[in-house]
C-alpha positions as CSV (number, residue, x, y, z in Angstrom):
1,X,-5.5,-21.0,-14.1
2,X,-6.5,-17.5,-14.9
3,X,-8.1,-17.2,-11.6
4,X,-4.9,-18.1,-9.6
5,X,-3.5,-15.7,-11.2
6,X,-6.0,-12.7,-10.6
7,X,-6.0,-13.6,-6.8
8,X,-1.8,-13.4,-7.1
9,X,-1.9,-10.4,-8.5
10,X,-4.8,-9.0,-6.0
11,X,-2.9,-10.7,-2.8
12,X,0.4,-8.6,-4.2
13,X,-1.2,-5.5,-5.2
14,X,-2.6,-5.5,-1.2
15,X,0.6,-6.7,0.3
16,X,2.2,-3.7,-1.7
17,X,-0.2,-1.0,-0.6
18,X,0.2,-2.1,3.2
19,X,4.0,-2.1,3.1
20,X,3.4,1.2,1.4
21,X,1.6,2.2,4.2
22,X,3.9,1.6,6.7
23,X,6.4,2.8,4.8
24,X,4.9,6.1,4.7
25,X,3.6,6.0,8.3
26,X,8.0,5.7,9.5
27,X,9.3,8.2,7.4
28,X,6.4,10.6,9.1
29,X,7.7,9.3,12.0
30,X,11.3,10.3,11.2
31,X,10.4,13.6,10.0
32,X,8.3,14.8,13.0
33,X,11.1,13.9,15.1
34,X,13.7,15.8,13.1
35,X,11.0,18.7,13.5
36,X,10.7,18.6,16.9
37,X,14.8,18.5,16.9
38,X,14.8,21.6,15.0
39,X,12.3,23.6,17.4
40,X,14.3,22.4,20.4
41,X,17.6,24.0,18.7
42,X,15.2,27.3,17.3
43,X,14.2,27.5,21.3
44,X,17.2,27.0,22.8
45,X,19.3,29.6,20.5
46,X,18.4,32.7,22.3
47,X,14.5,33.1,21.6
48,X,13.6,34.3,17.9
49,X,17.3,35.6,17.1
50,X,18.8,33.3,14.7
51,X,22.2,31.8,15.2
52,X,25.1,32.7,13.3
53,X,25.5,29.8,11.4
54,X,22.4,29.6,10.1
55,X,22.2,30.8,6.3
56,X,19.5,33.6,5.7
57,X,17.8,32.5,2.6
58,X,17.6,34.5,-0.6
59,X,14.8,35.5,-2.9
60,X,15.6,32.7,-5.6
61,X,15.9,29.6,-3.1
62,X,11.8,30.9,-1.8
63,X,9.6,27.9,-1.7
64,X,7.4,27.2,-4.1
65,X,3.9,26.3,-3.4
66,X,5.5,25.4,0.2
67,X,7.9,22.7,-1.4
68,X,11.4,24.0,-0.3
69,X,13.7,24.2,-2.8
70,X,16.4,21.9,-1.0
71,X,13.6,19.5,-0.8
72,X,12.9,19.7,-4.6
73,X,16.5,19.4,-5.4
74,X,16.9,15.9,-3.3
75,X,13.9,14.7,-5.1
76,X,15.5,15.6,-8.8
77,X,18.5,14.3,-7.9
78,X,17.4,10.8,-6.7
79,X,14.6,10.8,-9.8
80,X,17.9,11.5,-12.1
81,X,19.7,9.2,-10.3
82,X,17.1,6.4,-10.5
83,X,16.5,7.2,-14.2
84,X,19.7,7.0,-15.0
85,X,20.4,10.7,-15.3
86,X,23.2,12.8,-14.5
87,X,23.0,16.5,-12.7
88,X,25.7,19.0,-14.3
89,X,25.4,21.5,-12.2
90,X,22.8,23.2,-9.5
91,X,23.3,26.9,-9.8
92,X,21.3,30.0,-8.6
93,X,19.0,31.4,-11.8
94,X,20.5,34.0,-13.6
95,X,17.7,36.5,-14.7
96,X,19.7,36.7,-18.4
97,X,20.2,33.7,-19.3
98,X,17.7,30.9,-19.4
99,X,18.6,27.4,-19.3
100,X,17.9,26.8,-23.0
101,X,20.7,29.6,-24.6
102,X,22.9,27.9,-21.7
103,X,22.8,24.6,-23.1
104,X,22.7,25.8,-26.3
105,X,26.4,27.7,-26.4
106,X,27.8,24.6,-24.2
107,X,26.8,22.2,-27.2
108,X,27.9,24.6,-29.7
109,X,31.1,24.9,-27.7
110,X,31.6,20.9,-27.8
111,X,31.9,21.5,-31.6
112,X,34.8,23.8,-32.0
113,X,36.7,23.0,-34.0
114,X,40.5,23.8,-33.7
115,X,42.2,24.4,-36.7
């Protein structure tokens, strides 16, 4: 009994790691093609002047440890999302105020009372 068990839970733990795989091996797929969509654009857009529509990035949306921060922000989202979560608001940082005194004067301003 106990060893049926141990070879389900070996046989699923394998099957898991190879759809895994795969998993991982298409969205590298879908990624290098967007990529290579990208460079196509870049190159046929006039050389290295950028096009008009594209936004020029500012200091506080810089990547971090090369993670860009749209990147980081669909990864929050979907982890809130999946968690159960909910996003209030994604906002530029303000250098004085920090999220803390923010939330802070919001819950404090939930309690006034009107009299």
């Amino acid at each position: 009994m106990l060893h049926q068990v141990i070879m389900k839970s070996l046989y699923a733990y394998l099957l898991l790691a190879v759809i895994s795989f795969f998993v991982a091996v298409v969205i590298k797929i879908i990624v290098s093609m967007f990529d290579r969509a990208a460079d196509k654009n870049e190159s046929s857009s006039g050389g290295g002047v950028p096009a008009a529509s594209t936004p020029v990035s500012s200091p506080a949306s810089a990547n971090i440890k090369g993670i860009p921060t749209h990147h980081l922000l669909a990864i929050i989202s979907a982890a809130q999302m999946v968690a159960g979560g909910r996003i209030v608001r994604i906002d530029e940082t303000d250098e004085n105020r920090s999220w803390t005194t923010i939330g802070r004067s919001q819950h404090l301003a939930s309690h006034d009372v009107r009299r």
